[in-house]
C-alpha positions in Angstrom: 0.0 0.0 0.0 1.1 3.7 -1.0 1.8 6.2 1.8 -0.6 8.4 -0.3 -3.7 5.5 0.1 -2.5 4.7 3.4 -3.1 8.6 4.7 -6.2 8.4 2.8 -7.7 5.3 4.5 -6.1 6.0 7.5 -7.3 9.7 7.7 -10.4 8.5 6.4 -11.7 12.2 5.2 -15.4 12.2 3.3 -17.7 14.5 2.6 -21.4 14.4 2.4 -23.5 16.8 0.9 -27.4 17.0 1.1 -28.9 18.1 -2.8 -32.4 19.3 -3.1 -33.5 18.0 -6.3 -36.8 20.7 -6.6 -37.2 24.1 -6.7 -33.3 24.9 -7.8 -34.1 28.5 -7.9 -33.5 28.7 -4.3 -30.5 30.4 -3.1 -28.7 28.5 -0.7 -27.7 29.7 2.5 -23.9 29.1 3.1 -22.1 25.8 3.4 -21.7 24.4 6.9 -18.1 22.2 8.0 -17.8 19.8 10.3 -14.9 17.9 11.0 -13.5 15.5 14.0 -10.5 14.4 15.4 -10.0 10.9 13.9 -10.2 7.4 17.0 -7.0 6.4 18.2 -5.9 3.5 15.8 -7.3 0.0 16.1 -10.8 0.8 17.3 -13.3 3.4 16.6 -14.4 5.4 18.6 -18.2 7.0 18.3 -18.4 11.1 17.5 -21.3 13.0 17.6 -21.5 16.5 15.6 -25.6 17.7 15.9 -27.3 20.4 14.8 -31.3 22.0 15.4 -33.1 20.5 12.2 -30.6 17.8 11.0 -30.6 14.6 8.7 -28.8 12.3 10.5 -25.4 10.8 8.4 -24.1 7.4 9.6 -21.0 7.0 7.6 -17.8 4.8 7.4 -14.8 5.0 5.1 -14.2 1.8 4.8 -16.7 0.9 7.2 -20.4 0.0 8.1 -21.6 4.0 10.0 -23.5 2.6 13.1 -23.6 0.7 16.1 -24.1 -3.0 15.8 -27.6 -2.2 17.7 -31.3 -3.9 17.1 -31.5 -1.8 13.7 -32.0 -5.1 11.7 -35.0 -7.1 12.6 -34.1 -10.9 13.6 -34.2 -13.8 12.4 -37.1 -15.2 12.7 -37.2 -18.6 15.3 -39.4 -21.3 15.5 -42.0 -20.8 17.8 -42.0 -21.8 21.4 -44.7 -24.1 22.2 -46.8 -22.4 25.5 -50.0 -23.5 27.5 -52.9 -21.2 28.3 -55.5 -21.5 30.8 -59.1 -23.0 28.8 -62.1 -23.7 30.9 -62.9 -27.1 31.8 -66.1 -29.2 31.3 -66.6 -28.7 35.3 -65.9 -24.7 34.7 -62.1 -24.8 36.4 -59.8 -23.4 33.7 -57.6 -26.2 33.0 -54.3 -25.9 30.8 -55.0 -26.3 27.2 -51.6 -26.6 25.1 -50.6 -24.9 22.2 -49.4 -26.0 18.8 -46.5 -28.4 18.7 -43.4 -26.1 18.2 -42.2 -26.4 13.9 -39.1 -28.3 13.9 -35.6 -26.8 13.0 -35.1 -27.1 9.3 -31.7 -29.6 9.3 -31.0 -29.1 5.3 -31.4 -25.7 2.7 -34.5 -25.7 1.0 -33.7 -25.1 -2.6 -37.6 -25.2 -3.7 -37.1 -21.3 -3.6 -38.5 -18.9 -6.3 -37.2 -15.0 -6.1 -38.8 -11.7 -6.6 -38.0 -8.2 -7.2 -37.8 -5.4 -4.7 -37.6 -1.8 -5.2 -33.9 -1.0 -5.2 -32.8 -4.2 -3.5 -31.3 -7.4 -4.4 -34.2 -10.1 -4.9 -35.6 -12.2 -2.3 -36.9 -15.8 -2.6 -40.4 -17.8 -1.6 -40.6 -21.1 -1.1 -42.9 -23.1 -3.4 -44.5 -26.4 -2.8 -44.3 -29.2 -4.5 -45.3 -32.8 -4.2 -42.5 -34.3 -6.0 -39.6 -33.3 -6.5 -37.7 -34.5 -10.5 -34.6 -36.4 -9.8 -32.0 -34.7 -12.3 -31.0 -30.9 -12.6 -32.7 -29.7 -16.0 -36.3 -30.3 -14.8 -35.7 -28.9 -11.3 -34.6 -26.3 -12.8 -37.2 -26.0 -15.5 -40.2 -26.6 -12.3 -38.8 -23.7 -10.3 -38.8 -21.0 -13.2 -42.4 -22.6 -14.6 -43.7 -22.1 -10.8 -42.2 -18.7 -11.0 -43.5 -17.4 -14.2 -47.0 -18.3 -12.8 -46.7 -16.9 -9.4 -49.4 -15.2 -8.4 -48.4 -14.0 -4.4 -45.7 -12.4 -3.7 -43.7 -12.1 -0.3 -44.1 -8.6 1.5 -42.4 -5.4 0.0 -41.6 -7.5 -3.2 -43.2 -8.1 -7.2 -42.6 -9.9 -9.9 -41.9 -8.4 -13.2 -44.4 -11.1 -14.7 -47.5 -10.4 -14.8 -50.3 -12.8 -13.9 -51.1 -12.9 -17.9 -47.8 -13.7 -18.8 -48.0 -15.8 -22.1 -43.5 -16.5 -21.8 -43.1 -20.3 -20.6 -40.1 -22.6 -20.7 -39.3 -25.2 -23.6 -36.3 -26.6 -22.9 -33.7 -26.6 -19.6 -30.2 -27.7 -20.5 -27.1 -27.9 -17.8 -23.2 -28.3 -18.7 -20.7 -27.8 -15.9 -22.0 -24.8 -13.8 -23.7 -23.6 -16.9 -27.4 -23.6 -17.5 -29.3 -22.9 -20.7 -33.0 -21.9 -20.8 -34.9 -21.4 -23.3 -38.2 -19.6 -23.1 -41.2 -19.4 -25.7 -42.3 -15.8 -25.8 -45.2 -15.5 -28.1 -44.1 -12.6 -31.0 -41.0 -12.2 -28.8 -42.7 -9.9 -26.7 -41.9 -10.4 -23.0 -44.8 -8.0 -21.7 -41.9 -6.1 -20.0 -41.3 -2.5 -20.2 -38.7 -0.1 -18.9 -35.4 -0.3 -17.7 -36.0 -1.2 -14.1 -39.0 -3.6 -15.3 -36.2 -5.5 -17.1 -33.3 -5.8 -14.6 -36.2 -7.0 -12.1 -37.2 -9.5 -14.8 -33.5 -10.7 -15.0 -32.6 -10.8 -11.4 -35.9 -13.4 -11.1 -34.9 -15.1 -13.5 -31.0 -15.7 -13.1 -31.6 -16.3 -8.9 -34.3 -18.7 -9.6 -32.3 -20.9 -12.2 -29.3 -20.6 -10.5 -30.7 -22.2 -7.1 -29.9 -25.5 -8.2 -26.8 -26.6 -6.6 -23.7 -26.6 -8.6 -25.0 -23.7 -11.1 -23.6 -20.4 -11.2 -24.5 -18.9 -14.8 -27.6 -19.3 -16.7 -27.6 -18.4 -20.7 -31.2 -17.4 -21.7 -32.4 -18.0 -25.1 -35.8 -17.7 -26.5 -37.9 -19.4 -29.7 -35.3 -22.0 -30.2 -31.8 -20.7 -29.3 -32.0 -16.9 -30.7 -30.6 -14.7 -27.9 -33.1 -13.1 -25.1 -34.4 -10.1 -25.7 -36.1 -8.2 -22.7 -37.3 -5.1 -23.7 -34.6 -3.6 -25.0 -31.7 -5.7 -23.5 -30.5 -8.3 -25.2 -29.2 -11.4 -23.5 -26.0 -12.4 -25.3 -24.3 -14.5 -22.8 -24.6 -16.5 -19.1 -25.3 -14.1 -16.4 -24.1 -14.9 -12.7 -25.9 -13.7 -10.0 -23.5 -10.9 -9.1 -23.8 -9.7 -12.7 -27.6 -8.2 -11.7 -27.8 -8.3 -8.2 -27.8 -4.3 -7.8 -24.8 -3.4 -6.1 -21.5 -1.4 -7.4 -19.1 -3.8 -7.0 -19.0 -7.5 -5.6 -17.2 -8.5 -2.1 -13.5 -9.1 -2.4 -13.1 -13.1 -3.1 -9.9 -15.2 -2.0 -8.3 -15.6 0.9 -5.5 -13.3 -0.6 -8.6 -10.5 -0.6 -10.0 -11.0 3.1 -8.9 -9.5 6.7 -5.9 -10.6 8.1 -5.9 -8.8 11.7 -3.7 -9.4 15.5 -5.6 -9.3 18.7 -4.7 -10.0 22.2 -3.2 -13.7 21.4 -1.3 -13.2 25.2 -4.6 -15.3 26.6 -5.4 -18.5 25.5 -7.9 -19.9 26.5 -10.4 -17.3 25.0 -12.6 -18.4 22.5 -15.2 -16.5 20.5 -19.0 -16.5 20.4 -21.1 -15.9 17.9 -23.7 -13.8 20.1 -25.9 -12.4 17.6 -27.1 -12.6 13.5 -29.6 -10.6 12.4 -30.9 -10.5 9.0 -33.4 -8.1 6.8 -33.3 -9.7 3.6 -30.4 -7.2 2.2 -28.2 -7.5 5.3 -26.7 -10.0 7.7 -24.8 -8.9 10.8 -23.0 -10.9 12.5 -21.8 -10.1 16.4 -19.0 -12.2 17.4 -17.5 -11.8 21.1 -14.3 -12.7 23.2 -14.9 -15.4 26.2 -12.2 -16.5 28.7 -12.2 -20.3 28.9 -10.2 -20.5 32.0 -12.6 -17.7 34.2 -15.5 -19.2 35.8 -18.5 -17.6 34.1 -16.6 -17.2 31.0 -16.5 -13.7 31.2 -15.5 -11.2 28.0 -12.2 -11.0 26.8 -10.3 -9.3 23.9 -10.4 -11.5 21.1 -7.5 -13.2 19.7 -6.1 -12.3 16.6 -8.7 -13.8 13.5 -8.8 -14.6 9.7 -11.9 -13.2 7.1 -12.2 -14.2 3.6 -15.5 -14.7 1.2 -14.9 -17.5 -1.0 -17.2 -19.5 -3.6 -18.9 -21.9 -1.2 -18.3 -25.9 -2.7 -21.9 -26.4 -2.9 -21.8 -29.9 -3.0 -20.0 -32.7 -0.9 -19.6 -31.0 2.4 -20.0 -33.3 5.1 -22.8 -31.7 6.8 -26.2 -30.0 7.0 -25.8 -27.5 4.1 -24.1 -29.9 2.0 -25.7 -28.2 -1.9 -26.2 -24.8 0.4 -25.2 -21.7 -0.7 -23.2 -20.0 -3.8 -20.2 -18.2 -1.3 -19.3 -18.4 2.5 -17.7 -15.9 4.0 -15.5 -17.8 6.6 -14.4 -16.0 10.3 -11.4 -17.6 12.2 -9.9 -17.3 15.4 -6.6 -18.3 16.5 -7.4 -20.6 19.5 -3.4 -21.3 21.3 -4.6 -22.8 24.2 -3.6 -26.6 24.6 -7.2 -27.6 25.3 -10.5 -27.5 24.2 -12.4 -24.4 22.7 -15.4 -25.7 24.8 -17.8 -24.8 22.0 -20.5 -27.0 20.0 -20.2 -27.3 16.6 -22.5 -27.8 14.1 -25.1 -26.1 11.8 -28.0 -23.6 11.9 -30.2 -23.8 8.7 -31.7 -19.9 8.5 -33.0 -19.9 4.9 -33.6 -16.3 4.8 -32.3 -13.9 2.2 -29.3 -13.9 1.6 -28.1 -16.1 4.8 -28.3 -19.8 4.4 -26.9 -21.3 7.0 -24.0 -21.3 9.3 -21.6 -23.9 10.5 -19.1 -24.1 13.0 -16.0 -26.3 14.1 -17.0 -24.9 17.8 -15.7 -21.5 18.9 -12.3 -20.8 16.4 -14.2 -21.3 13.0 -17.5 -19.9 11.3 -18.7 -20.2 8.0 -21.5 -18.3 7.0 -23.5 -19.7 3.8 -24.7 -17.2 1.7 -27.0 -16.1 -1.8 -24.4 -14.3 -3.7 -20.9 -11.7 -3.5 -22.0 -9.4 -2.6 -19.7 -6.6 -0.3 -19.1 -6.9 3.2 -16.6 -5.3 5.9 -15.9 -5.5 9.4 -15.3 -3.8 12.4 -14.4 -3.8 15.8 -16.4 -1.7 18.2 -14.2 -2.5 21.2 -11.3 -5.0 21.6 -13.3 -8.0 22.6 -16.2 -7.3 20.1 -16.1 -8.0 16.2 -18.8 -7.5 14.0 -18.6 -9.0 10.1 -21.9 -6.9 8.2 -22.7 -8.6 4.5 -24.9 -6.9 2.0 -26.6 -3.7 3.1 -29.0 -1.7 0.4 -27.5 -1.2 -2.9 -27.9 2.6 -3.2 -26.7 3.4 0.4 -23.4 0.3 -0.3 -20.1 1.1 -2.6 -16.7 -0.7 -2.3 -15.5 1.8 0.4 -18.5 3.4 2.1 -21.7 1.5 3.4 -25.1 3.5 5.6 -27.5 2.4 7.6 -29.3 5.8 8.3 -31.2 7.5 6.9 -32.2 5.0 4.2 -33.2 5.3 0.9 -36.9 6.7 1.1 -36.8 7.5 4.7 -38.3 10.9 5.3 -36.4 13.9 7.3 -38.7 15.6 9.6 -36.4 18.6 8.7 -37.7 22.0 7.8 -34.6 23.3 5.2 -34.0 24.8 2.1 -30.7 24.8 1.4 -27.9 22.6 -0.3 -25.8 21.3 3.1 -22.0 20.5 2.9 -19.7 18.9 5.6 -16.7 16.9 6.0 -15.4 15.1 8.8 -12.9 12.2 9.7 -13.5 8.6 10.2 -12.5 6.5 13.3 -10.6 4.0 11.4 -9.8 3.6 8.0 -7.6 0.4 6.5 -7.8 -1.8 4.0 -8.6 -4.8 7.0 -10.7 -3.5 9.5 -13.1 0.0 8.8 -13.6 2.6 10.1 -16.9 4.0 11.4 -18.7 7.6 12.4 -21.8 8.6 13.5 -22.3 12.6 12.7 -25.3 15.2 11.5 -25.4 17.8 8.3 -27.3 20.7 9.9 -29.7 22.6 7.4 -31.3 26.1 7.7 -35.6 25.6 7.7 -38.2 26.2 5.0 -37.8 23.5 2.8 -40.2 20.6 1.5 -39.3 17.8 -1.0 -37.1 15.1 -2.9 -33.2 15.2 -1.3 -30.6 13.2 -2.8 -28.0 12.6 0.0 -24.2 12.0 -1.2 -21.6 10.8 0.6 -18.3 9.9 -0.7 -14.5 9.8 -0.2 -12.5 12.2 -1.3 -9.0 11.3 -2.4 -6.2 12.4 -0.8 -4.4 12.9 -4.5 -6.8 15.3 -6.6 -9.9 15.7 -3.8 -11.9 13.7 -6.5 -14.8 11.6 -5.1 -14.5 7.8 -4.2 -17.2 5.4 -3.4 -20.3 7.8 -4.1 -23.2 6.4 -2.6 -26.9 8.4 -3.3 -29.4 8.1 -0.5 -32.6 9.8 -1.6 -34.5 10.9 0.7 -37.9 12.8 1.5 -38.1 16.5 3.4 -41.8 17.7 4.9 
């Protein structure tokens, strides 16, 4: 690494600038500054800038911007059976139980069909299906067929089909991790319009072919072999997921490309706990936290020094519960130096939920976490005893250097402003391993109502130029 991207990282320095996209006529009232002394090295450390009337910025160079708090729904559990009080023949309320609780799911359910969401990477449904074919091509061919004719959808999704659709499938054909579909589409009219109609139409598509195990591309044909043609893009070669699933850029891939980072490794017997995972269909976060071994109580402890790399998951062959599970794994391991045993269980936890498939672990040194697709993750440390690895996030608040978790796209800013707001200010931590993180707000004189874009980016050290743009818009009344 250069000195000049190492003082750039390190230094962390981005600005963010609020942009009202009506009434341009306005005259804005005069920029605003803000800017903080950047954490001590190693771990960030939370600074809070406020103003009257702000939009709140959460942002990281090189980092996920806010706490690893309850901001993500969780995953969701199987229920706990209970027993409530019903009254008895003889009137005295007797205990009546409730349902028996659903059992854990102990494999990845690949009868999944995916939708489109506004902005976001697809999520799947499960379909049902009383049997299931025995060889790739029809599954394959069932899955799109039950997709095409969908006619629910899960919550704050579509589908880019309508419920009149006259496209079908005639022919499924699979070599390697390659597999070619080709649809009939009556006058070779898809009954798609618009550019955003289209990419939803393809990430259905692609996601749902490639759920069978082993495939990673599909090629798309239509009438006999001649090349897709959705609207007015035409299909001219296999698409992988992470060729439409929304984002910028894809997660770094390879060992060679992960997080490489020392901890406390003076302790030993200190292993580490995966305490929390929490999941909203674009995101998982994952809270991992140091335990002493050797305490009574296990109490927390700095974590040892650890190993993070996403790398294409094998699919097929693993000797255990989500053997044909996911397309990556990001994997997380700890150095564990103590001559004795981790004291952890190992296993495997099937979530099924979008994008997180399922996670396994050799006890308390090693986790892999099973997921949909590549796409960009980070981690960070909020103290020296506390990691947390974040995956995903929304596309139009996620680059390669900066990710945000408020205010989202479409939130709304019970601001009153009128102006064009411009600040800058310094990240916590900023490497190439671990981000950095800040928490700070844009003030903004009053009397304004309407469609914001929110930028926030990096500027380069070199030339000042912008690095990592991400566009939040946003709402003002």
């Amino acid at each position: 690494m250069t000195d000049e991207r190492h003082d750039d990282e390190i230094l962390g320095r981005a600005l963010s600038r609020a942009i009202e996209t009506i009434d341009v006529n306005q005259t804005p009232f005069e920029k605003s500054r803000i800017a903080t002394q950047p954490g001590r090295r190693g771990f960030p450390l939370w600074q809070v800038a406020t103003g009257v009337a702000a939009i709140v910025l959460a942002l990281a160079i090189g980092s996920w911007l806010t706490r690893p708090t309850d901001a993500l729904p969780g995953v969701a559990a199987s229920p706990t059976a209970s027993v409530r009080a019903t009254p008895s023949t003889n009137g005295t309320p007797a205990p009546t139980p409730a349902p028996t609780a659903t059992p854990a799911p102990v494999a990845i359910d690949h009868q999944r069909i995916y939708f489109a969401r506004d902005g976001r990477p697809p999520v799947s449904a499960h379909i049902e299906s009383t049997g299931v074919p025995p060889a790739a091509e029809p599954r394959i061919q069932l899955r799109l067929s039950r997709l095409l004719g969908a006619t629910q959808v899960p919550p704050g999704s579509f589908s880019a089909f309508s419920s009149r659709t006259t496209v079908g499938v005639n022919s499924v054909g699979v070599s390697g991790d390659t597999a070619t579909v080709d649809f009939s589409v009556t006058g070779g009219d898809w009954g798609i319009r618009g550019s955003a109609q289209s990419l939803a139409a393809m990430q259905q598509l692609v996601y749902t072919a490639t759920e069978e195990p082993g495939i990673r591309r599909v090629l798309m044909t239509q009438n006999g072999g001649g090349p897709a043609t959705i609207d007015q893009i035409q299909v001219d070669k296999p698409l992988a997921r992470e060729d439409v699933f929304g984002y910028s850029s894809r997660g770094p891939i390879g060992k060679d490309q992960g997080i490489t980072w020392g901890g406390d490794d003076t302790l030993g017997a200190v292993g580490a706990d995966l305490t929390s995972v929490v999941s909203d269909g674009s995101t998982v976060r994952l809270t991992f936290e140091g335990r002493s071994r050797s305490t009574p109580g296990n109490p927390r402890a700095n974590l040892p020094s650890f190993e993070i790399s996403l790398d294409q998951d094998s699919e097929t062959g693993r000797p255990s519960a989500v053997a044909g599970g996911a397309k990556y794994a990001v994997t997380v391991s700890f150095k564990w130096n103590c001559q004795c045993s981790s004291g952890g269980a190992g296993g495997a936890g099937i979530y099924d939920q979008t994008p997180l498939r399922a996670i396994t672990s050799n006890g308390n040194t090693a986790y892999r976490i099973a997921i949909d697709d590549a796409r960009p993750w980070r981690a960070y440390m909020p103290d020296e005893s506390k990691l947390v690895v974040e995956i995903g996030g929304d596309p139009r608040a996620t680059s390669d250097r900066i990710a945000m978790t408020a205010p989202k796209p479409g939130d709304i800013a019970n601001s009153t402003s009128k102006v064009v707001a411009n600040g800058h200010f310094l990240t916590s931590l900023g490497s190439s391993a671990m981000w950095g993180t800040f928490n700070t707000r844009i003030a903004m004189p009053a009397n304004v109502r309407g469609n914001l874009t929110l930028e926030v980016y990096e500027a380069s050290a070199k030339d000042g130029s912008a690095q990592g743009v991400v566009q939040i818009p946003l709402s003002v009344r």
